[in-house]
N, CA and C of each residue as an Amber inpcrd file, in Angstrom:
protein
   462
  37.1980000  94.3290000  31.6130000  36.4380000  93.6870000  32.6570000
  36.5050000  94.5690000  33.8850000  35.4260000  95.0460000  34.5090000
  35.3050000  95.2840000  36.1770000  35.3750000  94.6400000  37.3090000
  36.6110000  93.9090000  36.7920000  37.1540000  93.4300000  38.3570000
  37.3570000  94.3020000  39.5740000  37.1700000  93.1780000  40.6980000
  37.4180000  94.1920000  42.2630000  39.1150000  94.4540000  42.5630000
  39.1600000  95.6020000  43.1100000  40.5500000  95.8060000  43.3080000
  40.9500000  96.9210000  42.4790000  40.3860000  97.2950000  41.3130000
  41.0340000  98.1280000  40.3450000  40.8730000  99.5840000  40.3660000
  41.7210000 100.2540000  40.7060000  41.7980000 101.7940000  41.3030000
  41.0760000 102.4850000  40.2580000  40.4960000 104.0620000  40.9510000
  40.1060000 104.9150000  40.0740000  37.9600000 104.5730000  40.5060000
  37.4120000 105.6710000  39.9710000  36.3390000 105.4600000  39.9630000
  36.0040000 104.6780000  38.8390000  34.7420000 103.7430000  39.9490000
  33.7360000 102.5140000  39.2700000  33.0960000 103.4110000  38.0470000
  32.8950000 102.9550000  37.2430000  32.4300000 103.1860000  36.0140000
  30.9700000 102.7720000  36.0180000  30.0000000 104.0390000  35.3740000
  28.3680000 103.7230000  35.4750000  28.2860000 102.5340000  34.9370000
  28.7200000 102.3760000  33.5920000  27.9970000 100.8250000  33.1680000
  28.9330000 100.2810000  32.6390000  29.2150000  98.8550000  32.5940000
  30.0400000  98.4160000  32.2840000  29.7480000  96.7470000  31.0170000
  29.8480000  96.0940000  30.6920000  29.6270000  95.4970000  29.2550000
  29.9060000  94.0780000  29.6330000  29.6950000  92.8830000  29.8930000
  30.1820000  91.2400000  30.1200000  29.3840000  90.7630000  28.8620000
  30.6320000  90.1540000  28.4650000  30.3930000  89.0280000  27.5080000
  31.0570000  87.7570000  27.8250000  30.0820000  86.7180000  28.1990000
  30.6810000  85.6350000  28.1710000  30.3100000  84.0110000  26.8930000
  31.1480000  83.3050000  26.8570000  30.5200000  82.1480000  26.2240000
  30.7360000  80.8090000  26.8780000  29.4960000  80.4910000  27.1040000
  29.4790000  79.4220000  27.9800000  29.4590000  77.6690000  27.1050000
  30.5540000  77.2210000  27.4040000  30.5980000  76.2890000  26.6380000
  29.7410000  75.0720000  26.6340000  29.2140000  74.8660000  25.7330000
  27.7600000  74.0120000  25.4110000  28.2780000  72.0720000  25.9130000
  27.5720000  71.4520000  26.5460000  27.9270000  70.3370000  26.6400000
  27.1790000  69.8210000  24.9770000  28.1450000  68.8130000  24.3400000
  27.3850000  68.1320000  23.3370000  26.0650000  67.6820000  22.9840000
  25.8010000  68.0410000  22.6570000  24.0030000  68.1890000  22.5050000
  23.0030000  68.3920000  23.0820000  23.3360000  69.6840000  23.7500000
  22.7090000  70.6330000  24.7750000  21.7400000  71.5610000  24.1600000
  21.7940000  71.9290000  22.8510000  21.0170000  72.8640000  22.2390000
  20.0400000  73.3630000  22.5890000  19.1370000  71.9330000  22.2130000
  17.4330000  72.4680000  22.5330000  17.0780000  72.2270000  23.9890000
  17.7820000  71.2680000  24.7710000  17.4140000  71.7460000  26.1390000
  17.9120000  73.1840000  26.4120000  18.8920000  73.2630000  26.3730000
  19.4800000  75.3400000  26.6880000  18.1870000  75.8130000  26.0950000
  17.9350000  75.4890000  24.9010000  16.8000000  76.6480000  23.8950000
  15.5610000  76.7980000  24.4110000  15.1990000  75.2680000  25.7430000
  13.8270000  75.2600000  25.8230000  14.2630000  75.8470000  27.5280000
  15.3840000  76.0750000  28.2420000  15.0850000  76.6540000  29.5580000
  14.9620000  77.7840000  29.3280000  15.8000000  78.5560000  28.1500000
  15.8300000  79.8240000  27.7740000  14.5780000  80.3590000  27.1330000
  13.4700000  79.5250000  26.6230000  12.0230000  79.8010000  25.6740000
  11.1900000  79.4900000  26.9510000  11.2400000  78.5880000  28.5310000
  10.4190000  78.6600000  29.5870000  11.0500000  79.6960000  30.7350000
  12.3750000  80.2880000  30.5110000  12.8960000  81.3270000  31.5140000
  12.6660000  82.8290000  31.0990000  12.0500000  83.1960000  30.1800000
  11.4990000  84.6140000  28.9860000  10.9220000  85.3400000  30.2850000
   9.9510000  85.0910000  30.8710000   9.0540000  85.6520000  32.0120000
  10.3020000  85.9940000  32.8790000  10.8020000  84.9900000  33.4860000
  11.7320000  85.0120000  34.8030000  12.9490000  85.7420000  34.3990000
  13.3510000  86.0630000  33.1640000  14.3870000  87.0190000  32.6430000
  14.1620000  88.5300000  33.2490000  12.5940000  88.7040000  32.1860000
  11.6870000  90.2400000  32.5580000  11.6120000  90.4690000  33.7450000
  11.1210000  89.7130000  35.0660000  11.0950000  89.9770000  36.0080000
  12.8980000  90.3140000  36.9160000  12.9800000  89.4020000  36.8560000
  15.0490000  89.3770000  37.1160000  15.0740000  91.2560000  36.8220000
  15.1570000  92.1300000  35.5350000  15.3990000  92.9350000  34.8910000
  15.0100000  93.5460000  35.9110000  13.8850000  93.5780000  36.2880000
  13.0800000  94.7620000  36.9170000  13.6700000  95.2340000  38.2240000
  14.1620000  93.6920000  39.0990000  14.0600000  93.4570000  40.1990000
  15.3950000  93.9850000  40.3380000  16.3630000  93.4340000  39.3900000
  17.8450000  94.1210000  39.6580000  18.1560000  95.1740000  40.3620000
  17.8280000  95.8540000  38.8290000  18.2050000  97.5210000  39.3540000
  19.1910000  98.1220000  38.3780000  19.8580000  97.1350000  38.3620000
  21.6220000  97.2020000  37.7050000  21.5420000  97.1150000  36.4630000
  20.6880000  96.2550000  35.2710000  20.7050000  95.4400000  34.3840000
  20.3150000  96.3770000  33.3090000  20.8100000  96.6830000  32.2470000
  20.0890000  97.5660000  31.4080000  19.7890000  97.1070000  30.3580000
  20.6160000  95.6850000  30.1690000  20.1810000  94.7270000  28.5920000
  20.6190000  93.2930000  28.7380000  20.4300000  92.1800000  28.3060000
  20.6900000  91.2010000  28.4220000  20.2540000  90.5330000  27.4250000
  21.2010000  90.1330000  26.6220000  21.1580000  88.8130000  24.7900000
  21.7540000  87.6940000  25.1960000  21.3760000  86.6360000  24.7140000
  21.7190000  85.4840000  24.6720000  21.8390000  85.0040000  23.1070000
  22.9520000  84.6040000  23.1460000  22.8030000  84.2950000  21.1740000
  23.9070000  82.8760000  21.3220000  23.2270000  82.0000000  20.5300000
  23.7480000  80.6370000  20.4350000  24.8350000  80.7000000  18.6190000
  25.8030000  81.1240000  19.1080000  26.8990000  80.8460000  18.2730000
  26.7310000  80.2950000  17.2600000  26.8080000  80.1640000  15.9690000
  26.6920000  79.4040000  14.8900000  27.7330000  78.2470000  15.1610000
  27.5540000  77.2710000  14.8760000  28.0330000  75.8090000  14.7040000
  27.6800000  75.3260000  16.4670000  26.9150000  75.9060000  17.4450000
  26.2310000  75.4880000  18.4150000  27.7530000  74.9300000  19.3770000
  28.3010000  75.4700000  19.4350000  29.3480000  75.0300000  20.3430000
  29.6910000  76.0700000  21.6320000  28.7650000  77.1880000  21.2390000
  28.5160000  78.1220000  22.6920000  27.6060000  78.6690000  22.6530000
  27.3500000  79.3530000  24.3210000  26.1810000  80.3950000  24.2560000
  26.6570000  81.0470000  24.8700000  26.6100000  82.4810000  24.0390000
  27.1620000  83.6360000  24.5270000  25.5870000  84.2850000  25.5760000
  26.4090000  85.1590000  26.3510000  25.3790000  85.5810000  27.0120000
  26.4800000  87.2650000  27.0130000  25.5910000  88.2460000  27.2140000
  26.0590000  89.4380000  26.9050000  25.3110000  90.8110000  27.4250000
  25.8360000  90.9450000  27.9120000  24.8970000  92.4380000  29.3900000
  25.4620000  93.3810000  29.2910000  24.7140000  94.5620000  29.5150000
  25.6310000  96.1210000  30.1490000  25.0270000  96.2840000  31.6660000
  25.8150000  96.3930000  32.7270000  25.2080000  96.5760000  33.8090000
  25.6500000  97.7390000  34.5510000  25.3800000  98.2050000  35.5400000
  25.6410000  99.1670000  36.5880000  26.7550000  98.2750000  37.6470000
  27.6560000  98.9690000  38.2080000  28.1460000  98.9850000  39.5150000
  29.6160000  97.5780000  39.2110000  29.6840000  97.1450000  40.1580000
  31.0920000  96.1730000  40.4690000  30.7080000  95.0650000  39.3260000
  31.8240000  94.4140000  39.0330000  31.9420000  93.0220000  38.6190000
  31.4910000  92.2680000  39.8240000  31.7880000  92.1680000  40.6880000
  31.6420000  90.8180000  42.3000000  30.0570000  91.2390000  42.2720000
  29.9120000  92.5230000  42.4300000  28.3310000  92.5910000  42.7370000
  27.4710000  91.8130000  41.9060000  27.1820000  92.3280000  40.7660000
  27.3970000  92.1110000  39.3180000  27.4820000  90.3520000  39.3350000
  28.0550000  89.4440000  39.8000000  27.8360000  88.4180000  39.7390000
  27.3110000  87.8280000  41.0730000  27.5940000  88.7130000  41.9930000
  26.9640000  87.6410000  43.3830000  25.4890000  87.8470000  43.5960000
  24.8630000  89.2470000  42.3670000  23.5350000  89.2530000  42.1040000
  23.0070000  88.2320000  41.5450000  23.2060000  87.7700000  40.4290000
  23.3060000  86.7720000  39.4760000  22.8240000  85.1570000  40.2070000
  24.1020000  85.1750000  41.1630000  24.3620000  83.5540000  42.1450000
  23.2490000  83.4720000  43.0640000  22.5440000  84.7660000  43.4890000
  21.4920000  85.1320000  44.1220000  20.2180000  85.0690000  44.1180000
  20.2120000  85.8820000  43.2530000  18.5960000  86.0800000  42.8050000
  18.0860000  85.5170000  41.4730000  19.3060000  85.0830000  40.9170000
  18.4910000  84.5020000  39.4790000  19.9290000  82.7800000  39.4960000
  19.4640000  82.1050000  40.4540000  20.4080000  81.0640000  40.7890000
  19.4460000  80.0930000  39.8330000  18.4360000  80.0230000  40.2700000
  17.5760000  78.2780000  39.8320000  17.7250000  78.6700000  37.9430000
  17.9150000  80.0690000  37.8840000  17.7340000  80.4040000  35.8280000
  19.5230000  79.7580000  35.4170000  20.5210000  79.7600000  36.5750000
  21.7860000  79.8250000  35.9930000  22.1910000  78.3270000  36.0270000
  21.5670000  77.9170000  37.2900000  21.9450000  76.7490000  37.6480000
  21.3070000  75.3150000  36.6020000  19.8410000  76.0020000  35.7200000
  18.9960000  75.2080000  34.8190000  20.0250000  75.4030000  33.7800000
  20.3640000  76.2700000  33.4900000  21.2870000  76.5760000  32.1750000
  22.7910000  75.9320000  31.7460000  23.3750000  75.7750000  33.5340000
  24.3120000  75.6180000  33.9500000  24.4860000  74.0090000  33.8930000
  23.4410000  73.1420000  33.6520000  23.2850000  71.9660000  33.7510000
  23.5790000  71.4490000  32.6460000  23.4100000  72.5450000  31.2440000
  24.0050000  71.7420000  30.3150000  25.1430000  72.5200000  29.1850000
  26.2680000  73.1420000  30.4920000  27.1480000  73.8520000  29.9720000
  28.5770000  73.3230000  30.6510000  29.6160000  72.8460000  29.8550000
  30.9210000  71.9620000  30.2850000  31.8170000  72.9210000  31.1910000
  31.8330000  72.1590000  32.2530000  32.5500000  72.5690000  33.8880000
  32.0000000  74.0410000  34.7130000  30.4280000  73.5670000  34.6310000
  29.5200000  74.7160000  35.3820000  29.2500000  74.0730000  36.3660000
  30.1820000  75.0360000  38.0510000  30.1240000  74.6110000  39.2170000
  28.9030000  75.3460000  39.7090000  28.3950000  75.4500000  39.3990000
  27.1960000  76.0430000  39.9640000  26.8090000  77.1910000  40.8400000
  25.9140000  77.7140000  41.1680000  26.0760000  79.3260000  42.0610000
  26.0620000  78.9830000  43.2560000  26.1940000  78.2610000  43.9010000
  26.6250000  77.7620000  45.7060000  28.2110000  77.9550000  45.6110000
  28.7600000  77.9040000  44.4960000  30.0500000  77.4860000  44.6870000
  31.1910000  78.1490000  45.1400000  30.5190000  79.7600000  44.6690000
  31.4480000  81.0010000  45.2630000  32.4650000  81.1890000  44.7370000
  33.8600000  81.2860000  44.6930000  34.5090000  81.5360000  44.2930000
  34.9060000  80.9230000  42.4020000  34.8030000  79.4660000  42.8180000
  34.4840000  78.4520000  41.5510000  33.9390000  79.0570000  40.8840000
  32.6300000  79.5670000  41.2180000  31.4910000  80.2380000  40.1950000
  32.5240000  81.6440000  39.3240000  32.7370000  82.6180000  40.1450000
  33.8820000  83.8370000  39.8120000  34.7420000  83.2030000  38.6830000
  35.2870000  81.9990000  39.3260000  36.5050000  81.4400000  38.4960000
  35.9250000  80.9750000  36.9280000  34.9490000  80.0540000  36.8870000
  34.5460000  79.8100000  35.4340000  33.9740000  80.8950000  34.9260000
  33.2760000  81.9680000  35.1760000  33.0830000  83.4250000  34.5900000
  34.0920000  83.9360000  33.8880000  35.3130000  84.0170000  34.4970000
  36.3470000  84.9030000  34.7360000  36.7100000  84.2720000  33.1420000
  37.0090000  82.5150000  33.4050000  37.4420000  81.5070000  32.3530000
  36.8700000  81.9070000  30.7400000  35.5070000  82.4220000  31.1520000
  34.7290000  82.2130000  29.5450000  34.3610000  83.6320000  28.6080000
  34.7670000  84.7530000  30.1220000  34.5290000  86.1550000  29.7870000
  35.5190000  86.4560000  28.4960000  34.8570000  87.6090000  27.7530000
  35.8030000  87.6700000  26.9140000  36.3000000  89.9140000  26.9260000
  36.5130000  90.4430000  26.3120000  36.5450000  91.9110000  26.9220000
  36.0530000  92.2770000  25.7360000  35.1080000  93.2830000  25.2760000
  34.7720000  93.7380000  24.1900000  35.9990000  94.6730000  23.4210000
  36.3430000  93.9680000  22.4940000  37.3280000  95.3060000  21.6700000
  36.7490000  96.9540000  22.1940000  35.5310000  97.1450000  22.0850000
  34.6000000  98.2360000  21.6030000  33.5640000  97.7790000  22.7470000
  33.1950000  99.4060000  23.2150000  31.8550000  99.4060000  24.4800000
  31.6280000 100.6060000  23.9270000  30.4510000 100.9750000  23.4290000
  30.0060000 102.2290000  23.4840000  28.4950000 102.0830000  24.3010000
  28.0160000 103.1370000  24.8760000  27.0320000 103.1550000  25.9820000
  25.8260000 104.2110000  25.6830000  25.2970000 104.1060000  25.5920000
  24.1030000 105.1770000  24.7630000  23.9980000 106.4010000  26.0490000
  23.6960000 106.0250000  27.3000000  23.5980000 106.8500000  28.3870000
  24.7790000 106.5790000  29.1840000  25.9670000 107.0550000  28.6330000
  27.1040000 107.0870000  29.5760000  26.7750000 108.1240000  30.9140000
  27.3040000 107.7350000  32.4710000  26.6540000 109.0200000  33.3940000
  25.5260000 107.9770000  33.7300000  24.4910000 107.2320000  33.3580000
  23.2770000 107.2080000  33.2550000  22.9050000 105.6950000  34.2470000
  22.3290000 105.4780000  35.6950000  21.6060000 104.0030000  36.2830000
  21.2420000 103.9480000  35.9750000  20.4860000 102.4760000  35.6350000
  19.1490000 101.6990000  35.4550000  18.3340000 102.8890000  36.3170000
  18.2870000 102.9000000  37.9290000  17.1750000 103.7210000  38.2090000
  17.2310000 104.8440000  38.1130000  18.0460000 105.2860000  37.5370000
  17.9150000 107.0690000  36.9670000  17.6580000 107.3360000  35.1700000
  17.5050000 106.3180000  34.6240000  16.6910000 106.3340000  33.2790000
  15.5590000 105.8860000  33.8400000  15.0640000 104.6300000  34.6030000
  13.6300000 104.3090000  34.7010000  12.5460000 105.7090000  35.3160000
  13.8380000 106.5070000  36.3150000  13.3320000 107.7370000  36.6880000
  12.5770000 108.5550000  35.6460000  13.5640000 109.2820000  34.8920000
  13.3730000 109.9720000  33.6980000  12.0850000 109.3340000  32.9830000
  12.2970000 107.7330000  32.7310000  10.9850000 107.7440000  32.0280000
   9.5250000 107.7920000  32.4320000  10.0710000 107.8060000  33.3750000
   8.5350000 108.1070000  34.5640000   7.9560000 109.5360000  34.3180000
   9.1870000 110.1100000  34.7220000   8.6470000 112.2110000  34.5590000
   8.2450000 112.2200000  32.7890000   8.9810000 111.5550000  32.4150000
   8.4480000 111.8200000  31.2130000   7.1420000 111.0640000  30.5720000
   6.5990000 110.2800000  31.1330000   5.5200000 109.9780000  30.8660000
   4.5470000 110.5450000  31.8620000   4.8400000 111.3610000  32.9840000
   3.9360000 111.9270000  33.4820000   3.6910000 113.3940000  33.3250000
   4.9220000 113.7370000  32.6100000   4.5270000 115.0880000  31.7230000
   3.7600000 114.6900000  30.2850000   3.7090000 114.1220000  29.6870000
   2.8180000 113.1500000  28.5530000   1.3920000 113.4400000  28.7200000
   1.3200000 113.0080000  30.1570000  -0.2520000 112.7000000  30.5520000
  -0.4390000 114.1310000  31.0420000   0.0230000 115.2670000  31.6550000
  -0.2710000 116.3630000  32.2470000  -0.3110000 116.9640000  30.1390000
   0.4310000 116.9640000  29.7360000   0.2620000 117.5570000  27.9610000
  -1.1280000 117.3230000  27.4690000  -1.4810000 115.7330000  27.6540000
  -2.3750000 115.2390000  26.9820000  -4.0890000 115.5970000  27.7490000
  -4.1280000 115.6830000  29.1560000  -5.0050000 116.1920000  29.6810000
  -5.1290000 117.5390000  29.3990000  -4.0350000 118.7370000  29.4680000
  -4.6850000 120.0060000  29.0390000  -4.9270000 119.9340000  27.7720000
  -4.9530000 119.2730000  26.7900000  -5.5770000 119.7620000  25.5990000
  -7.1130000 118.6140000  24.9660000  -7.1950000 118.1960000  26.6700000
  -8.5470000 117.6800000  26.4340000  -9.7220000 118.6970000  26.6560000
């Protein structure tokens, strides 16, 4: 975990897995904020900066939902983005997940994270070295060398 406080240089990307424990027969409401929040995910992504993947997978025997990211920069950041800018997606979700204080809550919020996080045995990173905006970079030059290729051999 990238907790604050921990010496040495911040690490480009770093891996959260959490499982958020399902209130009893929460399923298909979770399934249907998560099948009307699809748009507001994509956008979230863009807007970040930080975010380079984000799964949600409902546990077999439905007793959690894992949620599971690689992101850029701090853990605190990293979640006070989250409490921020994608509050009304956590707080809908949060409504039917057992002892979710909600993103006003501040520290509380940190604390049940902290509670459900788990540490990956194993992180491997495809672009270790590598931001969100320094791959979105790259794919830019590289699609604008694409189009400079594809025009000279028109």
């Amino acid at each position: 975990m990238n907790e604050p406080g921990t010496d040495g240089p911040e690490p480009t990307a770093s891996e959260f897995t959490v499982f958020f424990p399902m209130k009893p027969g929460a399923q298909d409401a979770l399934r249907e904020v998560l099948r009307q929040a699809e748009p507001v995910i994509g956008e979230l992504l863009g807007s970040l900066q930080t975010v380079h993947d984000m799964r949600w997978v409902f546990i077999p025997g439905d007793r959690y939902l894992m949620l599971a990211t690689v992101f850029d920069g701090s853990w605190d950041r990293y979640i006070d983005d989250f409490s921020t800018q994608a509050a009304p997606l956590f707080d809908a979700l949060g409504a039917h997940v057992e002892g979710y204080p909600g993103t006003q809550s501040g520290d509380a919020l940190k604390d049940f994270i902290r509670s459900t996080q788990v540490d990956a045995t194993l992180f491997a990173f495809a672009y270790p070295g590598r931001s969100v905006p320094e791959i979105r970079r790259a794919l830019r030059v590289h699609d604008a060398f694409q189009e400079l290729l594809d025009a000279s051999q028109s």
